[in-house]
OpenMM code with the backbone's topology and positions (N, CA, C; nanometers):
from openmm import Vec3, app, unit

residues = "UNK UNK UNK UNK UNK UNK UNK UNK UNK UNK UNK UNK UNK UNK UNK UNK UNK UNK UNK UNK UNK UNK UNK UNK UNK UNK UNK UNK UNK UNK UNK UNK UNK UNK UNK UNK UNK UNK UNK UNK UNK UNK UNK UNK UNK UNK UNK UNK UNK UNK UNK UNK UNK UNK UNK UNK UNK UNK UNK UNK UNK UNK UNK UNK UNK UNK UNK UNK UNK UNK UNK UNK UNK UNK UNK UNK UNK UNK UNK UNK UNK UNK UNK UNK UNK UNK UNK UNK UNK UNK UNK UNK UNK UNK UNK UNK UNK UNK UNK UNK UNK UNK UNK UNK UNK UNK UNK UNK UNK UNK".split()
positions = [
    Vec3(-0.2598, 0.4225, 0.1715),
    Vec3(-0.1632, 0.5270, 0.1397),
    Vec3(-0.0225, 0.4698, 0.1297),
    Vec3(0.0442, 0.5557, 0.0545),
    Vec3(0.1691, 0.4851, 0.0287),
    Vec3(0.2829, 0.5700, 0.1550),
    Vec3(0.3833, 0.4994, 0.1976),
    Vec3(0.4616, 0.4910, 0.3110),
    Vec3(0.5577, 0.5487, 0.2402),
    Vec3(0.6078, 0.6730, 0.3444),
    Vec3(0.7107, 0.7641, 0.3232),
    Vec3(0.8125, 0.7091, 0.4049),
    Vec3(0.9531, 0.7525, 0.3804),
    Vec3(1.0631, 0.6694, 0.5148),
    Vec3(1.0194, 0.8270, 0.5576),
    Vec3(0.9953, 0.9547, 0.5432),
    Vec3(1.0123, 1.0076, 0.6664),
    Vec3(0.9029, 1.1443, 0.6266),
    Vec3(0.8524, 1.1649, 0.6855),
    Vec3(0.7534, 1.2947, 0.6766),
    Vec3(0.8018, 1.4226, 0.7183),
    Vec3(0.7191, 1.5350, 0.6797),
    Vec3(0.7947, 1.6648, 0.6643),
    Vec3(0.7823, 1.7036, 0.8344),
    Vec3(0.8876, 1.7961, 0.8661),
    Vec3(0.8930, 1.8656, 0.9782),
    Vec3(0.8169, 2.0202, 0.9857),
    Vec3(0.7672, 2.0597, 1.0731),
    Vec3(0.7739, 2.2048, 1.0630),
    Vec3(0.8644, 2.2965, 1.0593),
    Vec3(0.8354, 2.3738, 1.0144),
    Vec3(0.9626, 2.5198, 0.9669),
    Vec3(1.0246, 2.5261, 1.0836),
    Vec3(0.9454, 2.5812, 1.1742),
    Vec3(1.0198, 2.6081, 1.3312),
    Vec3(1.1407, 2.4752, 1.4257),
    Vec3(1.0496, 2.3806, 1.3698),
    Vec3(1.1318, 2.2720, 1.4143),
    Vec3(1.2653, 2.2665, 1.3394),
    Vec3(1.2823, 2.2425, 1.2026),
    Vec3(1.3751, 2.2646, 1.1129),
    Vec3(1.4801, 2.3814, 1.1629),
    Vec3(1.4225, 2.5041, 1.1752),
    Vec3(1.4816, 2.6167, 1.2778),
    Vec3(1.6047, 2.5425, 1.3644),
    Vec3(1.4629, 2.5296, 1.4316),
    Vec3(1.5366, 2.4787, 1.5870),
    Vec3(1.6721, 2.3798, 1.5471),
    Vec3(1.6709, 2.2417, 1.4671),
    Vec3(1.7644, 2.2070, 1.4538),
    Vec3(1.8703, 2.2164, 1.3732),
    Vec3(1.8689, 2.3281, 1.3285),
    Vec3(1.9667, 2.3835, 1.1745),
    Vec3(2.0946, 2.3930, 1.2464),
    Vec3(2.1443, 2.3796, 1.3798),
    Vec3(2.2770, 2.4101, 1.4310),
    Vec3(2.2997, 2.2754, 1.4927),
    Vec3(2.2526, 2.1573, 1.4658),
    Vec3(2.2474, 2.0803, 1.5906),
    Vec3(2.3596, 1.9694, 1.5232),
    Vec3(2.4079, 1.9134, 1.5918),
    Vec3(2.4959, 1.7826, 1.5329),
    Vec3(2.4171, 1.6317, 1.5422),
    Vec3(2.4935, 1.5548, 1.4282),
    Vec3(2.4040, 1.4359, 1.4506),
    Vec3(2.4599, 1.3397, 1.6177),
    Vec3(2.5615, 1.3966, 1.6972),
    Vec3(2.5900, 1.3504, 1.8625),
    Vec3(2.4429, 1.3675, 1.9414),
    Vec3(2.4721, 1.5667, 1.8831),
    Vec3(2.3251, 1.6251, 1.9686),
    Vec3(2.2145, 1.5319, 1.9662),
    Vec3(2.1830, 1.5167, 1.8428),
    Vec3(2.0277, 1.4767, 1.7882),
    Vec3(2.0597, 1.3548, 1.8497),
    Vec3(2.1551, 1.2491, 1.8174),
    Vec3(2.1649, 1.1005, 1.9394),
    Vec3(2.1103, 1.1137, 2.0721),
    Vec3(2.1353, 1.2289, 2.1207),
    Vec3(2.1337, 1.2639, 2.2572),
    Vec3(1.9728, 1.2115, 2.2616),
    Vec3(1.8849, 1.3471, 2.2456),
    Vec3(1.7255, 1.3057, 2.2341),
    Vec3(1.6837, 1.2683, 2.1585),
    Vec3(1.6937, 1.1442, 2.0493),
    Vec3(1.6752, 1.0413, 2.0176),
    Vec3(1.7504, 0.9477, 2.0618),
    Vec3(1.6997, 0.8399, 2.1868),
    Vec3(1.7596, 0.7655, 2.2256),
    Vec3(1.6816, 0.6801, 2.2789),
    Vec3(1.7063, 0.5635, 2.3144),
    Vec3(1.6332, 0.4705, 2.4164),
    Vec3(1.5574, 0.5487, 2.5378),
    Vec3(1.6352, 0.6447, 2.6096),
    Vec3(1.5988, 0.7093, 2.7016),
    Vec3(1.4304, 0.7644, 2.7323),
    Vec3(1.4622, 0.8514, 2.5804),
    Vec3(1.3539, 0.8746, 2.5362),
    Vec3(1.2404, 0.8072, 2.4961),
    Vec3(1.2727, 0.7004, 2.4516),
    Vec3(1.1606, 0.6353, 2.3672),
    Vec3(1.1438, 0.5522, 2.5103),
    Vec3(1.1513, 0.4944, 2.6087),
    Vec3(1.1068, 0.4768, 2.7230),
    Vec3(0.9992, 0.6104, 2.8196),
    Vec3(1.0849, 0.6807, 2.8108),
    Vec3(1.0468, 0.7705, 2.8950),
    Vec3(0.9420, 0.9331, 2.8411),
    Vec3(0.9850, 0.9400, 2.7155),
    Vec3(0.8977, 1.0245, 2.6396),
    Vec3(0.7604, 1.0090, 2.5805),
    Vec3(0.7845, 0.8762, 2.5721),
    Vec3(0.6900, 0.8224, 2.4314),
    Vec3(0.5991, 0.7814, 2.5807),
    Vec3(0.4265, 0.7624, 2.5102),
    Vec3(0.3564, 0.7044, 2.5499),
    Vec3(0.3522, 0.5710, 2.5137),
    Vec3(0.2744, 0.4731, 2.6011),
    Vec3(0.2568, 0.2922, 2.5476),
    Vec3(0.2295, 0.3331, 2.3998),
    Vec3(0.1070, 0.3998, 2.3715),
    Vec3(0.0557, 0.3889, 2.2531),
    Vec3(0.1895, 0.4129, 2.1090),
    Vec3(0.2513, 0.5313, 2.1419),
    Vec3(0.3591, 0.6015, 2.0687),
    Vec3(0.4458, 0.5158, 2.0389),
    Vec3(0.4582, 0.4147, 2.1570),
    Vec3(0.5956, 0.3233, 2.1558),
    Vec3(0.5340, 0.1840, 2.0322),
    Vec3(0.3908, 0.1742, 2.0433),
    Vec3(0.3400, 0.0353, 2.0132),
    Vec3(0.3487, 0.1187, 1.8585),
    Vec3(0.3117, 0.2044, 1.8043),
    Vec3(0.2790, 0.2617, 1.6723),
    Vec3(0.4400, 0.2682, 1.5884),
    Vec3(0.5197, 0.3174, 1.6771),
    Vec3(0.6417, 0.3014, 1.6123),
    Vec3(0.7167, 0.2034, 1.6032),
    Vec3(0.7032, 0.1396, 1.7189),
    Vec3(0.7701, -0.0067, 1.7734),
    Vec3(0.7256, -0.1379, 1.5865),
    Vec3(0.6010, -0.1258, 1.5170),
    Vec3(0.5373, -0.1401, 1.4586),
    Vec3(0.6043, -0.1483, 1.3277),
    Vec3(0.7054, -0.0562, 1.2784),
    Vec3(0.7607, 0.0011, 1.1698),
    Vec3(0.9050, -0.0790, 1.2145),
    Vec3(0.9611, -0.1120, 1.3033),
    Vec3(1.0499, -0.1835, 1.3296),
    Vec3(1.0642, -0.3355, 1.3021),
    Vec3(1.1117, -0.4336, 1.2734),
    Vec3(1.1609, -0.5526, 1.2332),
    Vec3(1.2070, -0.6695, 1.3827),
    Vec3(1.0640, -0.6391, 1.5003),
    Vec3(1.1408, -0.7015, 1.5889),
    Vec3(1.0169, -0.8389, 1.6344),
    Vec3(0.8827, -0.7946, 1.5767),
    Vec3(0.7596, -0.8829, 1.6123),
    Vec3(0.7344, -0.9006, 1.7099),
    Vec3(0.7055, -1.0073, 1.7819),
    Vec3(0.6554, -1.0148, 1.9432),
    Vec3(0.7656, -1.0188, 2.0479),
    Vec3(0.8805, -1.0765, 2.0327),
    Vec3(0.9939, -1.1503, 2.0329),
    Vec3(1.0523, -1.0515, 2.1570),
    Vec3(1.0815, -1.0066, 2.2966),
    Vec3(1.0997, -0.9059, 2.3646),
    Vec3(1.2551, -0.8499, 2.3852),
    Vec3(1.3204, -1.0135, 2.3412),
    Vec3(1.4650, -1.0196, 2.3266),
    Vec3(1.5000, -0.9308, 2.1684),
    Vec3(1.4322, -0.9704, 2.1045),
    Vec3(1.4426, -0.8862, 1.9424),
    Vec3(1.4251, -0.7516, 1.9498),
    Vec3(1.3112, -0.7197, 2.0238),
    Vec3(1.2595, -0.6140, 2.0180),
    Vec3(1.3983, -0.4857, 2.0987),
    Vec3(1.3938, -0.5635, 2.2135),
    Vec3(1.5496, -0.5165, 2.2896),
    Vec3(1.6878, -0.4939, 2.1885),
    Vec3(1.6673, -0.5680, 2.1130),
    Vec3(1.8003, -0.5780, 2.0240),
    Vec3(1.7960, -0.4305, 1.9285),
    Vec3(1.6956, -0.4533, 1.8595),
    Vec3(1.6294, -0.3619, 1.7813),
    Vec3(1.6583, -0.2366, 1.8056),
    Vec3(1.5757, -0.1917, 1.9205),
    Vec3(1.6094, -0.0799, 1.9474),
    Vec3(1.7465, -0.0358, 2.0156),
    Vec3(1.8050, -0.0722, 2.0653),
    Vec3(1.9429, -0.0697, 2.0869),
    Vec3(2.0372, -0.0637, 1.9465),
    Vec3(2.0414, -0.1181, 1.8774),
    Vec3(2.0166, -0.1174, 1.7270),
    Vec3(2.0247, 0.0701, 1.6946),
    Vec3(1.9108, 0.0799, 1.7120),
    Vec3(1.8495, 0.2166, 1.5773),
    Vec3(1.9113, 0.3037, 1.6933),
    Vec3(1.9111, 0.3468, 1.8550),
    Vec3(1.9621, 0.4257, 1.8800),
    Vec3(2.0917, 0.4319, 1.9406),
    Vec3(2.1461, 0.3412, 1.8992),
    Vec3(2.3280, 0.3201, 1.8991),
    Vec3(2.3744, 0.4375, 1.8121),
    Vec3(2.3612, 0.4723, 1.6994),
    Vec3(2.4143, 0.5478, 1.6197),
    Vec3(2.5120, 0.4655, 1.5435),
    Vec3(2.5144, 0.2985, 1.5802),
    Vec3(2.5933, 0.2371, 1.4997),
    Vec3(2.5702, 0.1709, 1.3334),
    Vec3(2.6420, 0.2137, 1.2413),
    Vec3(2.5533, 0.1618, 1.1572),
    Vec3(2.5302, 0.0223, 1.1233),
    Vec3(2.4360, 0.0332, 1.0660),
    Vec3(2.3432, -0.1092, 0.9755),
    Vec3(2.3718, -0.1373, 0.8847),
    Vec3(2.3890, -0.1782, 0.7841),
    Vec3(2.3722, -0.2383, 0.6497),
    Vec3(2.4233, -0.0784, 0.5746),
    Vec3(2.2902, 0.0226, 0.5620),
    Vec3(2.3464, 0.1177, 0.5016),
    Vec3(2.3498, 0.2749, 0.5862),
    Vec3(2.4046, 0.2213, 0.7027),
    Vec3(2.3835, 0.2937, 0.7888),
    Vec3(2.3364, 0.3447, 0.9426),
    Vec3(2.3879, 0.4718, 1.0346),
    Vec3(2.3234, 0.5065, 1.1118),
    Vec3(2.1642, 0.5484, 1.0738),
    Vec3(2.0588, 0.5162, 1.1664),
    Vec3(1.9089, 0.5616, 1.1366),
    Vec3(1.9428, 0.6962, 1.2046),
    Vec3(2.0231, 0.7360, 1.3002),
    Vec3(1.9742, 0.8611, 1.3419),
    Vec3(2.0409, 0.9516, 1.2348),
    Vec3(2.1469, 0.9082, 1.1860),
    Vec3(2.2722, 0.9739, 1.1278),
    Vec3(2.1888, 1.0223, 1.0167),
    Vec3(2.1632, 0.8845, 0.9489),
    Vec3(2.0271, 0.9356, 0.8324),
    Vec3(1.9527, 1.0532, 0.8374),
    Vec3(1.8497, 1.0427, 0.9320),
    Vec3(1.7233, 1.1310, 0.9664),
    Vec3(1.8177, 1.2714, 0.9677),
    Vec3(1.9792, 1.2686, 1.0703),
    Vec3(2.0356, 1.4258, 1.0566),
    Vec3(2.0662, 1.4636, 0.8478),
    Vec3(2.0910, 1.3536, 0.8164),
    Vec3(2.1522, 1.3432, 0.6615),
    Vec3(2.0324, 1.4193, 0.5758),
    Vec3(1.8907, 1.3621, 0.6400),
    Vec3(1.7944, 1.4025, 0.5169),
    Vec3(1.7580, 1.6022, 0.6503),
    Vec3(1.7543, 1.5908, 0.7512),
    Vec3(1.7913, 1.6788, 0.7861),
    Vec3(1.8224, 1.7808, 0.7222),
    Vec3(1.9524, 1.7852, 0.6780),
    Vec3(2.0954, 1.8990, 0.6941),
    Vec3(2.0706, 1.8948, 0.5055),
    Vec3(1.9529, 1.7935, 0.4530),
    Vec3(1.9787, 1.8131, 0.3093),
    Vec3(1.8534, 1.9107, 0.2697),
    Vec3(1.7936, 1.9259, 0.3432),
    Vec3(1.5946, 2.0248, 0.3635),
    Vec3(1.5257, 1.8572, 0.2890),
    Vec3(1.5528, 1.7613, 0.3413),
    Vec3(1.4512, 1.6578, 0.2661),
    Vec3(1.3091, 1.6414, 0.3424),
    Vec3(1.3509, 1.6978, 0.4656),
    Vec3(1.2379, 1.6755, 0.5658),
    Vec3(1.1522, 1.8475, 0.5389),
    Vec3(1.1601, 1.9381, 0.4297),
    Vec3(1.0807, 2.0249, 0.4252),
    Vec3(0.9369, 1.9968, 0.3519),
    Vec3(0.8294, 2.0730, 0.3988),
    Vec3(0.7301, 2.0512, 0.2995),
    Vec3(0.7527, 2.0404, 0.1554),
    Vec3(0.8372, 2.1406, 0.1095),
    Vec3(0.8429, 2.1625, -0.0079),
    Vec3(0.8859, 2.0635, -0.0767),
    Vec3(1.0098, 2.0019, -0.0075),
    Vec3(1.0939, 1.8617, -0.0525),
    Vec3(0.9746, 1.7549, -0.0581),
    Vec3(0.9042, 1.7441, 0.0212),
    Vec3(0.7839, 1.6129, 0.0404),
    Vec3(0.6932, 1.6502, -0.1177),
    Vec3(0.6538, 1.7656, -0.0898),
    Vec3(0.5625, 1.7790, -0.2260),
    Vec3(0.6600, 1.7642, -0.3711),
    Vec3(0.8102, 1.7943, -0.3460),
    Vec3(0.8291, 1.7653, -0.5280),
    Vec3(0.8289, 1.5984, -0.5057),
    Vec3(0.8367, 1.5153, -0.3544),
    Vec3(0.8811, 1.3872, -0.3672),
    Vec3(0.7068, 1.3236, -0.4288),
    Vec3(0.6149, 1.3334, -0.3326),
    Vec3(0.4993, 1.3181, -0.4194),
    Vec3(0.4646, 1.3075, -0.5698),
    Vec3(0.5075, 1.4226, -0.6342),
    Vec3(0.4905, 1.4561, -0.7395),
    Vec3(0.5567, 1.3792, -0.8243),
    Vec3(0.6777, 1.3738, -0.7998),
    Vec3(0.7661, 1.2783, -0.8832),
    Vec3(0.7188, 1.1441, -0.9449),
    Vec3(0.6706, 1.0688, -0.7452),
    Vec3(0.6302, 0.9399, -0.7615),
    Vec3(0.4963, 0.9647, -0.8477),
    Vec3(0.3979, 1.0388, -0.8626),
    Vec3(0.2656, 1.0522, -0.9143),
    Vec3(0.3307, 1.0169, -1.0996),
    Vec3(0.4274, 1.0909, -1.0944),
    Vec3(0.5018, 1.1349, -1.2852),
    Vec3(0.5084, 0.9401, -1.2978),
    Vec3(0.5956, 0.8888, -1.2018),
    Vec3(0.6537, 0.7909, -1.2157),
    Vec3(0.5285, 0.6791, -1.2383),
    Vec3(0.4420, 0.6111, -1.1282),
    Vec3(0.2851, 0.5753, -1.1598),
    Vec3(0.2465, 0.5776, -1.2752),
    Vec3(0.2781, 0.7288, -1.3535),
    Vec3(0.1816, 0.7551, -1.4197),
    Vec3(0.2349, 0.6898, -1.5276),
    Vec3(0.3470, 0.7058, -1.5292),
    Vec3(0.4656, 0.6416, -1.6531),
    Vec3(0.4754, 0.5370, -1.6538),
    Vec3(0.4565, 0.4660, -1.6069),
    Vec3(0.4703, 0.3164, -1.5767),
    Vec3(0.3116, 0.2546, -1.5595),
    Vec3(0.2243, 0.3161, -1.5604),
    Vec3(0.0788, 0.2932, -1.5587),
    Vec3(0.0574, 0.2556, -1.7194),
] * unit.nanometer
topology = app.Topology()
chain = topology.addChain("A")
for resn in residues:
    res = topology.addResidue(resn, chain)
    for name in ("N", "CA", "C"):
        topology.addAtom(name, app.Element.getBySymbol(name[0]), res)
């Protein structure tokens, strides 16, 4: 399957964060969390999608990194996730025209 940067949320969830700031959302997205929320497994699956390999010093860096809120190259990651957020990119509906698009595009280039 082909890799999305971010998959759809539920309505309710979307709800829930339609008032929230990207500080808030720093708040529980944080190291904190991803220690203390996440299971081993949760941490190893996501940890995975990250750029840090075995390396424990990297890996440390890394994530300190993504939940700094400082940006990278083209950006905060959390700032992002509020960006596609606050734009409905994270709605079903947004995921299915994004699908579709890429299917047009494949097909055009096929």
């Amino acid at each position: 399957p082909r890799y999305t940067y971010m998959s759809t949320l539920p309505n309710t969830t979307l709800a829930t964060l339609a008032d929230v700031s990207v500080e808030e959302l720093a708040e529980v997205v944080s190291r904190a969390s991803w220690e203390e929320r996440l299971t081993a497994d949760d941490r190893a699956r996501l940890g995975g999608l990250l750029p840090f390999g075995d390396d424990e010093a990297e890996r440390a860096v890394a994530l300190d990194t993504v939940f700094s809120c400082a940006p990278v190259r083209f950006g905060s990651a959390v700032g992002r996730a509020w960006e596609l957020l606050r734009a409905g990119a994270l709605t079903a509906a947004a995921a299915a025209e994004r699908e579709e698009s890429r299917r047009a595009h494949d097909e055009a280039v096929a």
